[in-house]
N, CA, C and O atoms as a DFTB+ gen file, in Angstrom:
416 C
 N C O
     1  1     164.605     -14.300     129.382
     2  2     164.725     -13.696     128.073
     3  2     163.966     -12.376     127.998
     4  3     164.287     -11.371     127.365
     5  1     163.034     -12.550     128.669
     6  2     162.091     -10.981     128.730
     7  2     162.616     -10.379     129.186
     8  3     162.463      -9.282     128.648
     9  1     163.617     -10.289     130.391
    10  2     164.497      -9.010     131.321
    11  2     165.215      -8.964     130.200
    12  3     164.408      -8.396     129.465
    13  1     166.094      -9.144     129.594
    14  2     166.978      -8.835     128.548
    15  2     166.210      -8.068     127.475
    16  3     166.562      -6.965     127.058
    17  1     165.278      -8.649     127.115
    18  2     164.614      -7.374     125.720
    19  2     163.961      -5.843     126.681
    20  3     163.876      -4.683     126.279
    21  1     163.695      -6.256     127.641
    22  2     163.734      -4.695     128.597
    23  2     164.801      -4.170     128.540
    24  3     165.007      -3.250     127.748
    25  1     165.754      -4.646     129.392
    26  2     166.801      -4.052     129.390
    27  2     167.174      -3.365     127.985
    28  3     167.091      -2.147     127.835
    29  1     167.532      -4.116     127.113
    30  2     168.044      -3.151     125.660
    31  2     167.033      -2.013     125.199
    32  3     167.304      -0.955     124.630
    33  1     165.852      -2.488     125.578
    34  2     164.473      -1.629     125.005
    35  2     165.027      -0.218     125.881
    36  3     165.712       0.604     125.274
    37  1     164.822      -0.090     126.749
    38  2     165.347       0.837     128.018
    39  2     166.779       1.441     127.378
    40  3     166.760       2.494     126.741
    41  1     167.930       0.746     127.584
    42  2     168.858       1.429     126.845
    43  2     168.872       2.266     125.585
    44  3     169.563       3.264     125.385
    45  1     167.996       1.699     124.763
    46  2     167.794       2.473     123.014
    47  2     167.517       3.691     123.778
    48  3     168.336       4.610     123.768
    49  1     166.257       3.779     124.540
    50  2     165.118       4.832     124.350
    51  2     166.249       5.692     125.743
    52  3     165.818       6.820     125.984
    53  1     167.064       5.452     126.290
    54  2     168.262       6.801     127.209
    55  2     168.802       7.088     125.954
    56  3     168.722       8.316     125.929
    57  1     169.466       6.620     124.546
    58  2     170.329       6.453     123.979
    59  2     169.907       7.601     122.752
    60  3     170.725       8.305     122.160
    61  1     168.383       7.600     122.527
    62  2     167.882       8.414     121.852
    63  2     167.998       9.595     122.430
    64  3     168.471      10.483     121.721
    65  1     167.582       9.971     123.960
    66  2     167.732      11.193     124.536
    67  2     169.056      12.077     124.491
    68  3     169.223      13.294     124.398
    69  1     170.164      10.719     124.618
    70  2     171.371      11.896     124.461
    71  2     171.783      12.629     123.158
    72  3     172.457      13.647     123.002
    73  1     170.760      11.244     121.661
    74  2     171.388      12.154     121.053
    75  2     170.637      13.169     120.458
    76  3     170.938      13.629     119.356
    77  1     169.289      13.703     121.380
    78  2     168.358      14.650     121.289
    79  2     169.566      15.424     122.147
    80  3     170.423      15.738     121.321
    81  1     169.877      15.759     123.192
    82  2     170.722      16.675     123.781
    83  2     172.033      16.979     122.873
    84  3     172.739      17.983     122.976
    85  1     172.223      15.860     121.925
    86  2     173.669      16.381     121.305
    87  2     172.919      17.481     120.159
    88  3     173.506      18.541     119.939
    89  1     171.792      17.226     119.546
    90  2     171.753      17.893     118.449
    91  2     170.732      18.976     119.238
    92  3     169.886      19.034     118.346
    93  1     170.327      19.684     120.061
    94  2     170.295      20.653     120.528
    95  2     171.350      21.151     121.026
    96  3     171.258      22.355     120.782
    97  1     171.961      21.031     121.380
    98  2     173.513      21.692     121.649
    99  2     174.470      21.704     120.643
   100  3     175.557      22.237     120.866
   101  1     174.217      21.173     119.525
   102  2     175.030      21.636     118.399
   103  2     174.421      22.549     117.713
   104  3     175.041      23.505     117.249
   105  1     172.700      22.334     117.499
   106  2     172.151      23.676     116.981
   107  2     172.067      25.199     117.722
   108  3     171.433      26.167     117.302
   109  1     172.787      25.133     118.788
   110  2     172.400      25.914     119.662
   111  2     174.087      26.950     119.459
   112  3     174.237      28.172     119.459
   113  1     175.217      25.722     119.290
   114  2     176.602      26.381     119.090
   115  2     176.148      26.833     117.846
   116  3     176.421      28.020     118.026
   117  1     175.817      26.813     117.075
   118  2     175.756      27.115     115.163
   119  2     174.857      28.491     115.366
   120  3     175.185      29.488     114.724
   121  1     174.086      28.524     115.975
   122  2     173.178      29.653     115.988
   123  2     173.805      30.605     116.883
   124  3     173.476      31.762     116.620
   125  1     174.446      30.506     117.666
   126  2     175.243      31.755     118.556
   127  2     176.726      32.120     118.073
   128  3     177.306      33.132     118.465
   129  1     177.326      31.121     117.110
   130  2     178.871      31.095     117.002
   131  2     178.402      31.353     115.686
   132  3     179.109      32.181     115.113
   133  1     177.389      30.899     114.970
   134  2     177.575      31.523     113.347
   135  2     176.815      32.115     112.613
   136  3     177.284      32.790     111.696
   137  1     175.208      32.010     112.846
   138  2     174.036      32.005     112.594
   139  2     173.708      33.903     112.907
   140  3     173.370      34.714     112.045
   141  1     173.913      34.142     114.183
   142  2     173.142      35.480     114.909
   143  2     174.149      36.352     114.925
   144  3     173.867      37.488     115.304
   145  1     175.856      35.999     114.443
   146  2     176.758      37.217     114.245
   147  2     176.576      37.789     112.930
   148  3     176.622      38.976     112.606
   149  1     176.332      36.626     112.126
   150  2     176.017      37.200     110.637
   151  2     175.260      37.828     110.040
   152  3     175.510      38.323     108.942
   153  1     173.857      37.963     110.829
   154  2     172.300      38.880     110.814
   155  2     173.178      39.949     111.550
   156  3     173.288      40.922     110.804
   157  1     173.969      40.172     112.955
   158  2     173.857      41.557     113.458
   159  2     175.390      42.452     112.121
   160  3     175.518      43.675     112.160
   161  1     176.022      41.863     111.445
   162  2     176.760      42.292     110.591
   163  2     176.104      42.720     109.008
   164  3     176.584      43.579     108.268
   165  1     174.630      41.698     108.666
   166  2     173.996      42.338     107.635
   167  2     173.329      43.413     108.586
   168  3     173.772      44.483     108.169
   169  1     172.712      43.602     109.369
   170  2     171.869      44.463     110.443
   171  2     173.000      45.697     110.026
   172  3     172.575      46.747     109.546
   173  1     173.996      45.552     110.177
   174  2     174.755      46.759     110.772
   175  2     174.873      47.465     109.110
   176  3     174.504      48.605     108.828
   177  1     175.613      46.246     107.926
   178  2     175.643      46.721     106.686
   179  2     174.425      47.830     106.328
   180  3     174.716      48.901     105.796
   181  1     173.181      47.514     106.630
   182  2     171.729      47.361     105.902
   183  2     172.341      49.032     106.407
   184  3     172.871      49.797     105.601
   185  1     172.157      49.321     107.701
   186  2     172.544      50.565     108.199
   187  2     173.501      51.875     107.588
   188  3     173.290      53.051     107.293
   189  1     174.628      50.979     107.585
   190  2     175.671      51.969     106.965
   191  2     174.829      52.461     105.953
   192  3     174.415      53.616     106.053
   193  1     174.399      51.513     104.654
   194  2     174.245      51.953     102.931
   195  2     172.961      52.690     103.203
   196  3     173.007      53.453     102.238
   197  1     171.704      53.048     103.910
   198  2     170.432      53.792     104.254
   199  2     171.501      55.391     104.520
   200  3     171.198      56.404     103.889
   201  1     172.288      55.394     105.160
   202  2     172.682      56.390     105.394
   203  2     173.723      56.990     104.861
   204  3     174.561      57.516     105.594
   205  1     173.814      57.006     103.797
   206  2     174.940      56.889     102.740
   207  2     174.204      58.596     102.197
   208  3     172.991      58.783     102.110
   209  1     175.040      59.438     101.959
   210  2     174.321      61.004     101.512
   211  2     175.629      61.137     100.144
   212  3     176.682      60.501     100.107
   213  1     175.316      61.787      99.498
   214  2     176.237      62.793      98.022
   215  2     177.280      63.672      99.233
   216  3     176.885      64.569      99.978
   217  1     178.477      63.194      99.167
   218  2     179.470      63.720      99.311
   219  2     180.551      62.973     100.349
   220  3     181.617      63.307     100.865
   221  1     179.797      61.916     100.371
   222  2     180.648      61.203     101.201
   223  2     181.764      60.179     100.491
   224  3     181.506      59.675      99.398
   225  1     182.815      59.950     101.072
   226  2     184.100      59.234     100.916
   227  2     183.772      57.679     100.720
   228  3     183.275      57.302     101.781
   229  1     183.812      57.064     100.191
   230  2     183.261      55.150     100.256
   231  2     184.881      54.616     100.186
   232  3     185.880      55.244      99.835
   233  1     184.734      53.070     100.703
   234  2     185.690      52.521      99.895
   235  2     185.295      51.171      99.315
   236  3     184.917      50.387     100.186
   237  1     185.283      50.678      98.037
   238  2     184.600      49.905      97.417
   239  2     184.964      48.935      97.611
   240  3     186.194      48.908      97.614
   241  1     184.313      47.631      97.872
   242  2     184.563      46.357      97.800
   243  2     185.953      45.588      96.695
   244  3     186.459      44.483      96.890
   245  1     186.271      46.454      95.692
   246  2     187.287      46.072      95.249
   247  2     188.861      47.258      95.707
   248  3     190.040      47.221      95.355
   249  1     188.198      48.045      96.482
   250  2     189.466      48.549      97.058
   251  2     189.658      49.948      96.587
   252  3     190.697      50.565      96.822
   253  1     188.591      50.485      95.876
   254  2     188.893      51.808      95.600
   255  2     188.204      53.078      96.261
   256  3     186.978      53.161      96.329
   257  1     188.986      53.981      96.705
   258  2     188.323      55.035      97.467
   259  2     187.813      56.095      95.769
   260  3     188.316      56.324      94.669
   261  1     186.232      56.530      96.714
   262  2     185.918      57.679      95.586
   263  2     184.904      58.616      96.474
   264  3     184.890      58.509      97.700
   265  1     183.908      59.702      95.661
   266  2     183.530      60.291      96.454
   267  2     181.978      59.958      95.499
   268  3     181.839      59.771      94.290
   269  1     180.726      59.989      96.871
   270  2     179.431      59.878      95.933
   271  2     179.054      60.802      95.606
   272  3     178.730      61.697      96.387
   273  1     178.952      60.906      93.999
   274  2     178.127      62.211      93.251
   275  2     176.574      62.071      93.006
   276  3     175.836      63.050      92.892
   277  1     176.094      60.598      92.927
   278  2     174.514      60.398      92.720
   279  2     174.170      59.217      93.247
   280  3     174.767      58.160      93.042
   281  1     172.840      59.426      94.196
   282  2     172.462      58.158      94.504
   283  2     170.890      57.874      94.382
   284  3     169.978      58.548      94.861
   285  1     170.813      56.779      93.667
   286  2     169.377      56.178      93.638
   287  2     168.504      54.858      94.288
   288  3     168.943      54.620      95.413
   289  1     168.166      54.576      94.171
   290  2     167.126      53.460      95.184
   291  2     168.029      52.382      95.280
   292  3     168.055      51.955      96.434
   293  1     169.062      51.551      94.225
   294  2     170.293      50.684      94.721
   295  2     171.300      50.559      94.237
   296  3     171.873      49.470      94.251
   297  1     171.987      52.002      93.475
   298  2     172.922      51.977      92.327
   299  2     173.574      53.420      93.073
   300  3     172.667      54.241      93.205
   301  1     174.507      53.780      93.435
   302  2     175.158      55.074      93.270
   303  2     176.354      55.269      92.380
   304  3     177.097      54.374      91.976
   305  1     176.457      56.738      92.091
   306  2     177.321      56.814      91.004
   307  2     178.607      57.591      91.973
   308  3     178.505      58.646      92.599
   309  1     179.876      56.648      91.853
   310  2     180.909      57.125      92.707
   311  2     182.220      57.645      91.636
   312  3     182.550      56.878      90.732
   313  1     182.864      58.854      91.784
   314  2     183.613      59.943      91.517
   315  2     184.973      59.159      91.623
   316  3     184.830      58.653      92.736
   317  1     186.351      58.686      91.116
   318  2     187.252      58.317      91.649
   319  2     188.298      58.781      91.032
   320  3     188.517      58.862      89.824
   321  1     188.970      59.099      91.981
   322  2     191.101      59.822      91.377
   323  2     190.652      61.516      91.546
   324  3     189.543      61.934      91.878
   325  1     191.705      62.214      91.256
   326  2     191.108      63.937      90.824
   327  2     190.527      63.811      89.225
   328  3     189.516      64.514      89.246
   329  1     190.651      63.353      88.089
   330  2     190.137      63.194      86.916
   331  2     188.529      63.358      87.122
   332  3     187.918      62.301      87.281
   333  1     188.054      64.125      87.132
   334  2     186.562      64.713      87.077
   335  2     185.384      63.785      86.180
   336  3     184.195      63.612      86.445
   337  1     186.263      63.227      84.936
   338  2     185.608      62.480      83.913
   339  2     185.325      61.077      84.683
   340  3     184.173      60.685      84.499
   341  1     186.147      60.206      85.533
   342  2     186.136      59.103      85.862
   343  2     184.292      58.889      86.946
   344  3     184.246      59.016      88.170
   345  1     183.683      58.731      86.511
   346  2     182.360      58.512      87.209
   347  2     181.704      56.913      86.794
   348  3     181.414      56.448      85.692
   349  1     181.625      56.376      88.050
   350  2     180.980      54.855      87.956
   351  2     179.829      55.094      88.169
   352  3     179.404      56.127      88.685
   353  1     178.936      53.794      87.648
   354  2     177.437      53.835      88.447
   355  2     177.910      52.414      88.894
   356  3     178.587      51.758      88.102
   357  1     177.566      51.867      90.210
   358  2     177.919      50.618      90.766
   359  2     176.412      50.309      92.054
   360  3     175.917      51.223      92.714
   361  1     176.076      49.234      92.107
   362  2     175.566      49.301      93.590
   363  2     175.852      49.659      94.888
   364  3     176.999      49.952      95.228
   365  1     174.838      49.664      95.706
   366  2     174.814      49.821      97.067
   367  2     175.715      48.930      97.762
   368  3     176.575      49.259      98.578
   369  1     175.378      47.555      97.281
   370  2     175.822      46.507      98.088
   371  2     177.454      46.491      97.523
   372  3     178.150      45.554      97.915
   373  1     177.951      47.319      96.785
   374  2     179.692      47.112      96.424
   375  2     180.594      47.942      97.438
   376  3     181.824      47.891      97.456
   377  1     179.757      48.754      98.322
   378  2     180.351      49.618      99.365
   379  2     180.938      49.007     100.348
   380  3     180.169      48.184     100.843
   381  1     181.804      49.033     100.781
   382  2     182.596      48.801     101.798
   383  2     182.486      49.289     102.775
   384  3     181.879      48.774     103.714
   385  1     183.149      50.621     102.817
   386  2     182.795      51.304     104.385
   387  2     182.717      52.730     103.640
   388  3     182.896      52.979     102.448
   389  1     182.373      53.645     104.774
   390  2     181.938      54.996     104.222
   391  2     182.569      55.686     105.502
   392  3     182.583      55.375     106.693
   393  1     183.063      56.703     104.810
   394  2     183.500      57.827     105.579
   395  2     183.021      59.172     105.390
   396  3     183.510      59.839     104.478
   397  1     181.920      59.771     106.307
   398  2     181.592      61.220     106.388
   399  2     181.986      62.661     105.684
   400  3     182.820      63.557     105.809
   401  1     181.482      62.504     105.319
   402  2     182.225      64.478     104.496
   403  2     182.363      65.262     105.618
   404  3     181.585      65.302     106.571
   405  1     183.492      65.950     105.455
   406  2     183.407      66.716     106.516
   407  2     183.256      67.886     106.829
   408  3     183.910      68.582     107.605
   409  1     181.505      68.347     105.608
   410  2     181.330      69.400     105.549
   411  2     180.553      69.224     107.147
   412  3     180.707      70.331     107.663
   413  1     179.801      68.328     108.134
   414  2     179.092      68.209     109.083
   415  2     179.711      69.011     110.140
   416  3     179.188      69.075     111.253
């Protein structure tokens, strides 16, 4: 009867190890497949909007191209259509992508 409660005792404690190897290898897929693409894509965002200058082209998170006339610490005010009057103040973070003036 004692070889038998070894034996199972022994089995639990391999049984625990694998599923220490399963959940390091699942935290390990989550952090390379979902975790560390999503920091180098805020990384890259954080980038674009720092370098954001008055005269550049945006296109806004809801889809509208305009041009920036004022920018402050997390609000810029973007220009849109030829209508001169049409001026938003919106955030940083509503930018989409930015395209260069090409006074450079």
């Amino acid at each position: 009867m004692g070889i038998l409660l070894t034996a199972e005792a022994g089995t639990a404690a391999g049984g625990g190890i694998v599923m220490v190897v399963y959940l390091v290898l699942i935290f390990g897929f989550l952090y390379f497949f979902m975790i560390r693409p999503q920091k180098k894509e805020q990384k890259k965002m954080a980038a674009m909007l720092s370098t954001l200058e008055v005269g550049d082209c945006v296109l806004t998170s809801s889809g509208f191209y305009g041009i920036i006339i004022d920018i402050t610490d997390d609000t810029v005010i973007v220009e849109f259509g030829n209508n001169k009057n049409c001026r938003i103040p919106m955030q940083k973070s509503a930018i989409a992508q930015v395209e260069k003036s090409d006074a450079e």
